[in-house]
Residue frames relative to the residue before (quaternion, step in Angstrom):
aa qw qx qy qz dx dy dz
X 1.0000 0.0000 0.0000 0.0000 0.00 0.00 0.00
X 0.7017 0.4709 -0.2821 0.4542 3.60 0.90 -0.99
X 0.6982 0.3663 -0.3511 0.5051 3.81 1.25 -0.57
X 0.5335 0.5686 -0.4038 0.4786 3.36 0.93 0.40
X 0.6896 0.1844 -0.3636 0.5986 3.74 0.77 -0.30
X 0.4162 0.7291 -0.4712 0.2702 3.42 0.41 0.41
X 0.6428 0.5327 -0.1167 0.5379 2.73 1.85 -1.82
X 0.5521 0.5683 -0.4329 0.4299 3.64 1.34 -1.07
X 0.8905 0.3130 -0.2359 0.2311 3.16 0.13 -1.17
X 0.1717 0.7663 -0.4160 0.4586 3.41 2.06 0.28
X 0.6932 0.5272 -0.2294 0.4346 3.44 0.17 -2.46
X 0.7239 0.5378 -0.1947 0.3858 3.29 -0.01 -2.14
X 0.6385 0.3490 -0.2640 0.6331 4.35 0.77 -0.58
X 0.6666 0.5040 -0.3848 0.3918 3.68 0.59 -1.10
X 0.6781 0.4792 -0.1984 0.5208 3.87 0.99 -1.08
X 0.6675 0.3780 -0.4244 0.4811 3.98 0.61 -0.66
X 0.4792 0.5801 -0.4519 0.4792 4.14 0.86 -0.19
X 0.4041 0.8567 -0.0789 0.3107 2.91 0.79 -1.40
X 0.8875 0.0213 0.1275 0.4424 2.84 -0.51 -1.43
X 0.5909 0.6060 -0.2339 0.4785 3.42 1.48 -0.37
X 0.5504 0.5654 -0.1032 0.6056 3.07 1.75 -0.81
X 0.6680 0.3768 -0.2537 0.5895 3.75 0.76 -0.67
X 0.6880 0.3428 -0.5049 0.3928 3.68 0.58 -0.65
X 0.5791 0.5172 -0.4871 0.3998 3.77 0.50 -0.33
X 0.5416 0.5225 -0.4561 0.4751 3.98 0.70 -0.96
X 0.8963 0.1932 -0.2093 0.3399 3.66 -0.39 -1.15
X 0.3727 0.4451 -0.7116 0.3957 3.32 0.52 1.49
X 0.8036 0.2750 -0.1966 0.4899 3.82 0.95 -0.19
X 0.7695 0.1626 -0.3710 0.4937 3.59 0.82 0.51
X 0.4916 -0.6189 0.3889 0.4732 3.74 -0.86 -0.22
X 0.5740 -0.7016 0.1930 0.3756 3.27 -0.95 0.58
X 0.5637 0.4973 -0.5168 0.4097 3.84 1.20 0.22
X 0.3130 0.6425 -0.5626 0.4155 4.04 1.37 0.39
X 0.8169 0.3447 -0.2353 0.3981 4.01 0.42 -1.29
X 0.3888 0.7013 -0.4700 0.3690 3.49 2.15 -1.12
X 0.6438 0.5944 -0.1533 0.4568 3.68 0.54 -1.85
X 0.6743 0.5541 -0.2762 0.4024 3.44 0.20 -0.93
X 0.7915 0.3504 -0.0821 0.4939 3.36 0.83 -1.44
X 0.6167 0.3399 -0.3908 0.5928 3.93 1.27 0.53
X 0.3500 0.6834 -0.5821 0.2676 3.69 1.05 0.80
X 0.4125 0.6387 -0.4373 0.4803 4.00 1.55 -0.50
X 0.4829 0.6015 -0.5288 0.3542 4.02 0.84 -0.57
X 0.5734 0.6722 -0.3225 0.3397 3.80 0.94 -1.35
X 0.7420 0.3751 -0.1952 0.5202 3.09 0.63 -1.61
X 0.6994 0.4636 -0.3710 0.3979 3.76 0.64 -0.53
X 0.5642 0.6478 -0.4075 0.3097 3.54 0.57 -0.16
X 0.5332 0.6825 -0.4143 0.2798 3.70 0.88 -0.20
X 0.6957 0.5088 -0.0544 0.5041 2.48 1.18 -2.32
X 0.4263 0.7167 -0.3447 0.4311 4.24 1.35 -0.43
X 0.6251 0.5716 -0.0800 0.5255 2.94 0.49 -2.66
X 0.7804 0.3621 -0.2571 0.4402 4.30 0.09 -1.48
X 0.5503 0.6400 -0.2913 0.4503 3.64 1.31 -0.21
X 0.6708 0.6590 -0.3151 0.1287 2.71 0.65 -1.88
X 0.3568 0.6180 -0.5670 0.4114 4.29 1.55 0.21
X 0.5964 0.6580 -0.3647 0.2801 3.44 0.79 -1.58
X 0.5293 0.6700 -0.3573 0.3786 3.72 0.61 -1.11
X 0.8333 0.4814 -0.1410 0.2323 2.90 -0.37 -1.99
X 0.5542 0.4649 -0.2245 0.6529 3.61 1.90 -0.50
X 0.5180 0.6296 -0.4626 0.3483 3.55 0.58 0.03
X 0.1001 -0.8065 0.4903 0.3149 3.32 -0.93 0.51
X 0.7654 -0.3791 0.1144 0.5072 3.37 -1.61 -0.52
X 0.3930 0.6679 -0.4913 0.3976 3.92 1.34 -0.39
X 0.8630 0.1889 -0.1976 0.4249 3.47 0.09 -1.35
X 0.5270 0.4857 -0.5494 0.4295 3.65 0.26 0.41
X 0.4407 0.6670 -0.3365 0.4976 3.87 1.50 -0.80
X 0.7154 0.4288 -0.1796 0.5216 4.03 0.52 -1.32
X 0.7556 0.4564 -0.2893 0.3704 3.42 0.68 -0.52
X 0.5530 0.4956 -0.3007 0.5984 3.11 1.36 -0.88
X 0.7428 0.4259 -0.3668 0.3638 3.56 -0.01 -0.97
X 0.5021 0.6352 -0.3793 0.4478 3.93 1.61 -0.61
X 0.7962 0.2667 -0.1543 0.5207 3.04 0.44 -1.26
X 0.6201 0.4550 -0.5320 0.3541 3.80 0.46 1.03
X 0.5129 0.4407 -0.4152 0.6085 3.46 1.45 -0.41
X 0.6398 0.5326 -0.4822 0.2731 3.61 0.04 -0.98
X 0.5363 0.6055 -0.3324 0.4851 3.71 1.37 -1.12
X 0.6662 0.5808 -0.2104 0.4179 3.49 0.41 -1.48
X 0.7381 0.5604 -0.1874 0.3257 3.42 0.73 -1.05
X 0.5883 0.5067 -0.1652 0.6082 2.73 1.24 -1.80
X 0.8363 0.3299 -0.3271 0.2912 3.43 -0.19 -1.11
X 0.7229 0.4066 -0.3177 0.4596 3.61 1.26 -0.40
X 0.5387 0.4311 -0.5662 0.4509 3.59 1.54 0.41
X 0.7295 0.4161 -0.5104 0.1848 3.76 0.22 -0.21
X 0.5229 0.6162 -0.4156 0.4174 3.73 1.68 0.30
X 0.4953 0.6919 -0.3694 0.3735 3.02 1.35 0.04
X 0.7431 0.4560 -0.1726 0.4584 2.74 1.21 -1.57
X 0.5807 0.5836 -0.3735 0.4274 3.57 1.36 -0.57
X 0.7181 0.4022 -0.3138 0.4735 3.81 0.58 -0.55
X 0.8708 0.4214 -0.0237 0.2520 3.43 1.07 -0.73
X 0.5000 -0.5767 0.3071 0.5685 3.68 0.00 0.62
X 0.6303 -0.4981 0.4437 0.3971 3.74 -1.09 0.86
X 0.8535 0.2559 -0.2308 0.3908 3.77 0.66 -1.10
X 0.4163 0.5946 -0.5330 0.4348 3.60 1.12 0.91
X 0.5662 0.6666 -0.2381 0.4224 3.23 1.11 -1.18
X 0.6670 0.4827 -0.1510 0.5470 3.11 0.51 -1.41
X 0.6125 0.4636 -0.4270 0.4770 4.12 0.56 -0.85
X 0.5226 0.5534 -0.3885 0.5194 4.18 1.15 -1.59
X 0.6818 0.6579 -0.1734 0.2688 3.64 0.10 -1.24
X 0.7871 0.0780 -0.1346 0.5969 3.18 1.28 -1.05
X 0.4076 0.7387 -0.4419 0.3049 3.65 1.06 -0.24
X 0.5017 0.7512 -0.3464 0.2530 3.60 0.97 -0.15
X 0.5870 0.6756 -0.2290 0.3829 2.69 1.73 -0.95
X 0.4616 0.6348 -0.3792 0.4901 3.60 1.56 -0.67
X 0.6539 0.5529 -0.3486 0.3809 3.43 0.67 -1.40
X 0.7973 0.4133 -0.2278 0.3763 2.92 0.36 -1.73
X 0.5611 0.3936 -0.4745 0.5523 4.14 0.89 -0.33
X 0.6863 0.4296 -0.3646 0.4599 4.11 0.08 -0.22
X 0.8318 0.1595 -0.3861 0.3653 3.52 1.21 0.10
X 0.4466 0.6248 -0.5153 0.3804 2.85 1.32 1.09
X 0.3820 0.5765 -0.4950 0.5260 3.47 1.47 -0.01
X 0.4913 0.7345 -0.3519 0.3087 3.70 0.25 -0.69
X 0.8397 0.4172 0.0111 0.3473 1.83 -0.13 -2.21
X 0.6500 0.5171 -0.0890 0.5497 3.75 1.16 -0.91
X 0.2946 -0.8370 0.4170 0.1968 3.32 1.31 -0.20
X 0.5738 0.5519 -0.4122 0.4431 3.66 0.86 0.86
X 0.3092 -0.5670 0.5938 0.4799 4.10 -0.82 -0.05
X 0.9352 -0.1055 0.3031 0.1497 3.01 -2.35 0.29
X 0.1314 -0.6756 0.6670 0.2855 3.98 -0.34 0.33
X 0.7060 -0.2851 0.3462 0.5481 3.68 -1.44 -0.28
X 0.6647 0.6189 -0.2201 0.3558 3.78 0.39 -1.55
X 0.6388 0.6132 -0.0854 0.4568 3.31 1.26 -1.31
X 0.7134 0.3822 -0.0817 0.5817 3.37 0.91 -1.56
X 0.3849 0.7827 -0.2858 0.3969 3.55 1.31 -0.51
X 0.6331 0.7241 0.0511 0.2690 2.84 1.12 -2.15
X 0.8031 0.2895 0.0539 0.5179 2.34 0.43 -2.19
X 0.6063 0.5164 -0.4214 0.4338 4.06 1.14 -0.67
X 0.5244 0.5556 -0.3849 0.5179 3.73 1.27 -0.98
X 0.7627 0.4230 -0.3280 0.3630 3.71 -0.17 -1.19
X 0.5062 0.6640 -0.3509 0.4239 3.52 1.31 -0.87
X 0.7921 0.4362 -0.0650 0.4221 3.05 0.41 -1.87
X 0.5406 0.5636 -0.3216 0.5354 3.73 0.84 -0.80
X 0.6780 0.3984 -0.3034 0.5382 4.21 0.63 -1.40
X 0.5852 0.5221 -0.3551 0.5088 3.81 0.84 -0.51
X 0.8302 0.1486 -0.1934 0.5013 3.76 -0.22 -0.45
X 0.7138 0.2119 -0.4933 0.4496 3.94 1.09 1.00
X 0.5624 0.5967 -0.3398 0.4605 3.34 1.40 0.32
X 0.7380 0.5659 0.0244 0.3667 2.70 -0.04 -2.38
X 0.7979 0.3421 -0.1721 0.4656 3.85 0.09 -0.74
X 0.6998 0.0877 -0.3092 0.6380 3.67 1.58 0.38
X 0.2477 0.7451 -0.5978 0.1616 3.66 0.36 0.42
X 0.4665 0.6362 -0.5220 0.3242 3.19 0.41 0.35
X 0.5514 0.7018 -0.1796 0.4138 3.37 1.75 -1.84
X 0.7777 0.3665 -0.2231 0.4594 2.97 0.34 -1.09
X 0.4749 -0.6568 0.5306 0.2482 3.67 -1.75 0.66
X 0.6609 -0.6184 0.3200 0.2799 3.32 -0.95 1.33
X 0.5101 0.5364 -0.4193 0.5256 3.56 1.08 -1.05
X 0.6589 0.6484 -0.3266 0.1968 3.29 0.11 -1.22
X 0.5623 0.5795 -0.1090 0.5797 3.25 1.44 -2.37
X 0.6317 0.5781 -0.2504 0.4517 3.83 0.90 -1.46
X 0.6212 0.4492 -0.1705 0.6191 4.04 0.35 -0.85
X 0.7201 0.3880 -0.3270 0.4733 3.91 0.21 -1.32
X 0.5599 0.5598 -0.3863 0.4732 4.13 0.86 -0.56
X 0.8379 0.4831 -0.1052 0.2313 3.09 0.45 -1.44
X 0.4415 0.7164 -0.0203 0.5398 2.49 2.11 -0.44
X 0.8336 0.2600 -0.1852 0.4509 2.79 0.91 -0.91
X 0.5141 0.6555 -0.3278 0.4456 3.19 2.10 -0.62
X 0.7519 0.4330 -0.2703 0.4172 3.45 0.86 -0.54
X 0.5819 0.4768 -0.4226 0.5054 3.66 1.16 -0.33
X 0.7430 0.4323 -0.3517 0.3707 3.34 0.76 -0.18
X 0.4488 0.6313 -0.3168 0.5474 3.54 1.66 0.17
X 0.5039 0.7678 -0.0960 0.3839 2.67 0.94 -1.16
X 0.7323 0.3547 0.0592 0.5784 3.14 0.36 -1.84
X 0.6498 0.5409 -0.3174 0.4295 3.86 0.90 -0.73
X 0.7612 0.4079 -0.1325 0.4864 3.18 1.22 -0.97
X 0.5259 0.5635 -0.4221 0.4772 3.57 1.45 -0.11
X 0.6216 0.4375 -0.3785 0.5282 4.06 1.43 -0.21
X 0.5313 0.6149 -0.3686 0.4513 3.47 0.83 0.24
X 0.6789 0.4749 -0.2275 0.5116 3.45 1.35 -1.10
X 0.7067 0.5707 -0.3386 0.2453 3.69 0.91 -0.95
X 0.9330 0.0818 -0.2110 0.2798 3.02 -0.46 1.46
X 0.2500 0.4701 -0.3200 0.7837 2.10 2.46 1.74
X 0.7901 0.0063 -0.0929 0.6058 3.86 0.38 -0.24
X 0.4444 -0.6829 0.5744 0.0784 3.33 -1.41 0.91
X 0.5511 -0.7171 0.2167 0.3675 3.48 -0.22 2.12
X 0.6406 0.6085 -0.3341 0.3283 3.68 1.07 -0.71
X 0.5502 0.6377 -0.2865 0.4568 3.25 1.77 -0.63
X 0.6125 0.6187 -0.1298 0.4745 3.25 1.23 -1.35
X 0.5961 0.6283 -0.1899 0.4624 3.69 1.16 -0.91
X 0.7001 0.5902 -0.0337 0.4005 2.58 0.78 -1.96
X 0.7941 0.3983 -0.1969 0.4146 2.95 1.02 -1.43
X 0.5495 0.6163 -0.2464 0.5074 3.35 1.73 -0.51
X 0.4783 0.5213 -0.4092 0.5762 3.84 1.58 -0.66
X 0.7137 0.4787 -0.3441 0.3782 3.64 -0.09 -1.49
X 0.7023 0.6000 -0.2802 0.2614 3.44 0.37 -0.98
X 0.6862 0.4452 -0.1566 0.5536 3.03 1.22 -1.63
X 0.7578 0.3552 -0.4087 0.3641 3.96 0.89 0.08
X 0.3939 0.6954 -0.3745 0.4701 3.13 1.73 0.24
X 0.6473 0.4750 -0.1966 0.5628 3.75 0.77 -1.27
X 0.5829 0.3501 -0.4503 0.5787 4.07 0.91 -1.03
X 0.6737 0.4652 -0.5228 0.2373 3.90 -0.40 -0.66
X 0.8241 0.3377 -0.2021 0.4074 3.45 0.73 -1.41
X 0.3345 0.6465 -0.3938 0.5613 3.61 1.57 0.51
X 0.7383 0.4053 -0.2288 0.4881 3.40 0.41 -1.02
X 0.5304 0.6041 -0.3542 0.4778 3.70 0.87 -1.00
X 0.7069 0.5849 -0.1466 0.3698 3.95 1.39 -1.17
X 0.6911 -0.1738 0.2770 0.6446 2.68 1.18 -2.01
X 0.3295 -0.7825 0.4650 -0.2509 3.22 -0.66 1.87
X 0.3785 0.6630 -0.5145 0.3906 4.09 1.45 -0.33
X 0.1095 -0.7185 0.6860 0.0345 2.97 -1.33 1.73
X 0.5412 -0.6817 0.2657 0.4144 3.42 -0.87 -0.42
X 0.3611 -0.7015 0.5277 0.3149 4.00 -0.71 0.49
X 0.2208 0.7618 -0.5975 0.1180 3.61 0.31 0.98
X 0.3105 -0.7501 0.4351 0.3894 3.56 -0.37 -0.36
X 0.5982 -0.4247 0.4349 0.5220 3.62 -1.03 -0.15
X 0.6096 -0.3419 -0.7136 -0.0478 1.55 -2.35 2.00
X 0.3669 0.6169 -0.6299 0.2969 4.15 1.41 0.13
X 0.6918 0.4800 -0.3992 0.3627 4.00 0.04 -0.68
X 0.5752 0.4922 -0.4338 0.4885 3.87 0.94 -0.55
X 0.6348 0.5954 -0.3054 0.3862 3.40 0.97 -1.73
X 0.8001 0.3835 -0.2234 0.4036 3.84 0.62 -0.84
X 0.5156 0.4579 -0.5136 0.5106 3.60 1.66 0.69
X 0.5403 0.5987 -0.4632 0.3676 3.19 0.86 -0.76
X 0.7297 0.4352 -0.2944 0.4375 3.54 0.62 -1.29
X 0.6482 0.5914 -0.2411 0.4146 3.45 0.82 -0.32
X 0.7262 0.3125 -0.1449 0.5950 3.25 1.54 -0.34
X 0.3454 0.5658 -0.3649 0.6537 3.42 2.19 0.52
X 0.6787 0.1866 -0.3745 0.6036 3.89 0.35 -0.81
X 0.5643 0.4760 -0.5556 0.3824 4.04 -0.42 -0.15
X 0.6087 0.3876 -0.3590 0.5919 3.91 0.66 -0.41
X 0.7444 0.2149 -0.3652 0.5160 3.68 0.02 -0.48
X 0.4985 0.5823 -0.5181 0.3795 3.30 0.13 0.30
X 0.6674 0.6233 -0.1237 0.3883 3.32 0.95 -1.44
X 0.5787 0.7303 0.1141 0.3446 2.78 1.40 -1.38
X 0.6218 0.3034 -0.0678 0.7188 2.86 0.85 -1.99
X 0.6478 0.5743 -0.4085 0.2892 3.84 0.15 -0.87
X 0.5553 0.5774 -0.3487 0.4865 3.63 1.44 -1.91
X 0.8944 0.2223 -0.1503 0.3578 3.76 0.09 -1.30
X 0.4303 0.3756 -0.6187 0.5395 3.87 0.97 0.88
X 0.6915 0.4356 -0.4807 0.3179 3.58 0.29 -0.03
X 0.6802 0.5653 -0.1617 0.4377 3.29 1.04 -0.48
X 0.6564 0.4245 -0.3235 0.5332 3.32 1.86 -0.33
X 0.4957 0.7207 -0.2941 0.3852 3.20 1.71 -0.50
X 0.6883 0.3013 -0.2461 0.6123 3.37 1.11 -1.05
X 0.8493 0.2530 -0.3831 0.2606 3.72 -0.06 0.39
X 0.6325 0.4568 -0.3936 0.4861 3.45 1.40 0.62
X 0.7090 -0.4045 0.4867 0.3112 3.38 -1.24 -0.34
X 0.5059 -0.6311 0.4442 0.3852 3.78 0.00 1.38
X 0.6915 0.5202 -0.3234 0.3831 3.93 0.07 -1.32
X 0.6424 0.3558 -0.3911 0.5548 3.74 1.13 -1.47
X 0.9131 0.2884 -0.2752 -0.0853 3.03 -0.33 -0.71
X 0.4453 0.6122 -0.4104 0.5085 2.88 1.99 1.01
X 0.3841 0.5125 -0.4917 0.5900 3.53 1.36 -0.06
X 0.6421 0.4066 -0.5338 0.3707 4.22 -0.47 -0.89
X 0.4988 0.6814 -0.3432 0.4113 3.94 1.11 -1.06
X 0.8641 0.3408 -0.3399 0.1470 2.99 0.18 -0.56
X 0.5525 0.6994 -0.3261 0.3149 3.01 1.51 -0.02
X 0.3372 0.5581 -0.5887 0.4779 3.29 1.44 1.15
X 0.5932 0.4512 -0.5335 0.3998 3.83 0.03 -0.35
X 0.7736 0.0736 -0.3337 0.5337 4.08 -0.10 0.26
X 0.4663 0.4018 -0.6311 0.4720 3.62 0.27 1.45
X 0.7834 0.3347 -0.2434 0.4636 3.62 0.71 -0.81
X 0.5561 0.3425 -0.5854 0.4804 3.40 1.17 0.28
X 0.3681 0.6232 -0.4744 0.5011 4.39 0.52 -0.31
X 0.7302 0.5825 -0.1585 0.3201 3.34 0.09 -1.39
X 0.7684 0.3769 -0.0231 0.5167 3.08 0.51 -1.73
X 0.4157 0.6277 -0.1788 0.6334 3.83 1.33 -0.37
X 0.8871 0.0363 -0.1338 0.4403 3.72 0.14 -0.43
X 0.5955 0.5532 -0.3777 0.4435 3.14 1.64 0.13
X 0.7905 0.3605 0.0157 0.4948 2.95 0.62 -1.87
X 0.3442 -0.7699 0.4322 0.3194 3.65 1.46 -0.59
X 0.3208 0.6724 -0.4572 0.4857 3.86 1.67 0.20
X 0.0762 0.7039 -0.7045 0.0490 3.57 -0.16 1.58
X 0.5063 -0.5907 0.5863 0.2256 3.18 -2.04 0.37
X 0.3292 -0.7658 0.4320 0.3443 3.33 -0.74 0.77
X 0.7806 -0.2429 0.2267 0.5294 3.81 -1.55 0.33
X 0.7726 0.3523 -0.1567 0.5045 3.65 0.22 -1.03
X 0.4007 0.6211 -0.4670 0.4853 3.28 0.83 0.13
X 0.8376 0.2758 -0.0913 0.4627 3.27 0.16 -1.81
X 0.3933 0.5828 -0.4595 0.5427 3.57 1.04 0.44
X 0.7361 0.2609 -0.2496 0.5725 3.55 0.45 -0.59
X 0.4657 0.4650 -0.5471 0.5173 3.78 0.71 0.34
X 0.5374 0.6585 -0.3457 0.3976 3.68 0.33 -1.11
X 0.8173 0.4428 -0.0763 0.3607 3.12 0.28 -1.76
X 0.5865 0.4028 -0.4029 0.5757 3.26 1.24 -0.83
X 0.4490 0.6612 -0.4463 0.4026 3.89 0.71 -0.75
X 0.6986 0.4860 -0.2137 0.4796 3.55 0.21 -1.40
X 0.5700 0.6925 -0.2877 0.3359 3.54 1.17 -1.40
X 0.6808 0.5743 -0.0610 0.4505 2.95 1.11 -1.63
X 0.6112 0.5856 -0.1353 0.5149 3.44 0.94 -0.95
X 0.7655 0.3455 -0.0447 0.5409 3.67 0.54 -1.13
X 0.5381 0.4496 -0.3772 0.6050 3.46 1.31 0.06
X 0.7438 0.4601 -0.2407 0.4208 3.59 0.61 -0.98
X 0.6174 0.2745 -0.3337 0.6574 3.77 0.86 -0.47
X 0.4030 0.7383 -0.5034 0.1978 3.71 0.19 0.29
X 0.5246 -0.5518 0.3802 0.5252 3.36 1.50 -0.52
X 0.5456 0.6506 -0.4800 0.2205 3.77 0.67 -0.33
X 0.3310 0.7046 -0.4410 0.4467 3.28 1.27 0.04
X 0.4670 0.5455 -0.4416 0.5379 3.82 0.93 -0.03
X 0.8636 0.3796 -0.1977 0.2664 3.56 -0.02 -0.74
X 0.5138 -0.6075 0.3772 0.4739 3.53 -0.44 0.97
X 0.7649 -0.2811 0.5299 0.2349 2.61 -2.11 -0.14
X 0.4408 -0.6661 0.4994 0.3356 3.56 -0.63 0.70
């Protein structure tokens, strides 16, 4: 349990870089330039694939089904969380990003056939309210595409995440990676085939922005290696709640970079989703395996 929130909170720091780091890239590259970038971990995964490759051939048609379907949402995800991040303030994005967790504690009620304990519903009024007073009270501001990508986003990380407890102990996390590497260079190829804007910096700011580009592809990788790995040893509920504590790193973040402050009420509804997080986790879900 304890090397599992270790990993959460690894992911959760690994993803607020991240993303803070991508919103500066895609004012100068397009976004299937970073899409690409972040399935460069495919390289490094291909030995250990290749030394497997007996493992396959016993697979049946179920698990070749999970993999494929991983590594189409994973595509989706990725590619509709970094448009998120391109239309939007880094620390809306980031709110789309982690809000899933609501989902995912409301379909585990579901899923269990029962409503909400007090703790549970708790949760979900906080998370409500919090997306209301950093969303909801300027939504006007924000571009629709933007709001449009931030849904989708969130519908698919939580699919996602539904279907990664399906795989455990049917697919081996490296498979799951792997399949999440492959995906995300599949989407950069036919992205790029679309849109392709490099930057016109000159020498050495243009070297300086591949480097950084090939700095978020490693954290990407990264962040990906250990949300898989926290995934398979916590409880679905913890370990999208540990997530969220990127949404007041990337609002911090975004604030001293970019100068894109949240207003008072803003960070009231950061708070709240904070709390959100909290009240989901002592909620009892700690009953339930690992995904």
């Amino acid at each position: 349990m304890l090397k599992g929130i270790a990993w959460g909170i690894s992911t959760s720091f690994l993803f607020s870089v991240y993303i803070v780091l991508s919103k500066y890239l895609l004012g100068h590259f397009a976004s299937p330039w970073l899409l690409l970038a972040s399935g460069v971990g495919i390289v490094a995964l291909l030995p250990s694939i290749i030394k497997r490759r007996h493992v396959y051939k016993e697979w049946n048609r179920r698990q070749w089904r999970l993999v494929v379907s991983m590594a189409l949402l994973s595509g989706l995800f990725n590619f509709s969380a970094l448009l998120c991040i391109n239309y939007l303030p880094a620390s809306i994005a980031a709110m789309f990003l982690s809000l899933s967790s609501v989902v995912l504690l409301l379909r585990t009620c579901s899923i269990e056939s029962r409503p909400p304990i007090p703790l549970e519903l708790a949760a979900v009024v906080f998370a409500a309210a919090g997306a209301f007073l950093v969303l909801g009270v300027k939504i006007q501001t924000f571009p629709f595409v933007g709001l449009l990508f931030g849904v989708s986003t969130l519908i698919f990380s939580t699919s996602a995440d539904i279907l990664t407890g399906r795989m455990r102990g049917m697919v081996n996390v490296k498979e799951v990676v792997f399949s999440k590497q492959l995906s995300k260079v599949a989407f950069a190829c036919l992205g790029l085939i679309l849109i392709s804007r490099l930057p016109a910096a000159s020498y050495p700011a243009l070297a300086v922005l591949w480097i950084l580009l090939l700095a978020a592809g490693i954290l990407k990788m990264l962040e990906s290696f250990t949300a898989s790995k926290t995934v398979f040893a916590l409880p679905p509920v913890t370990f999208q709640n540990i997530l969220l504590l990127n949404l007041p790193i990337v609002a911090f973040a975004e604030s001293w970079i970019f100068d894109i402050h949240l207003d008072f009420y803003q960070w009231i509804g950061v708070v709240l989703i904070m709390l959100s997080a909290l009240s989901a986790i002592f909620s009892g879900q700690k009953r339930l395996k690992a995904l």
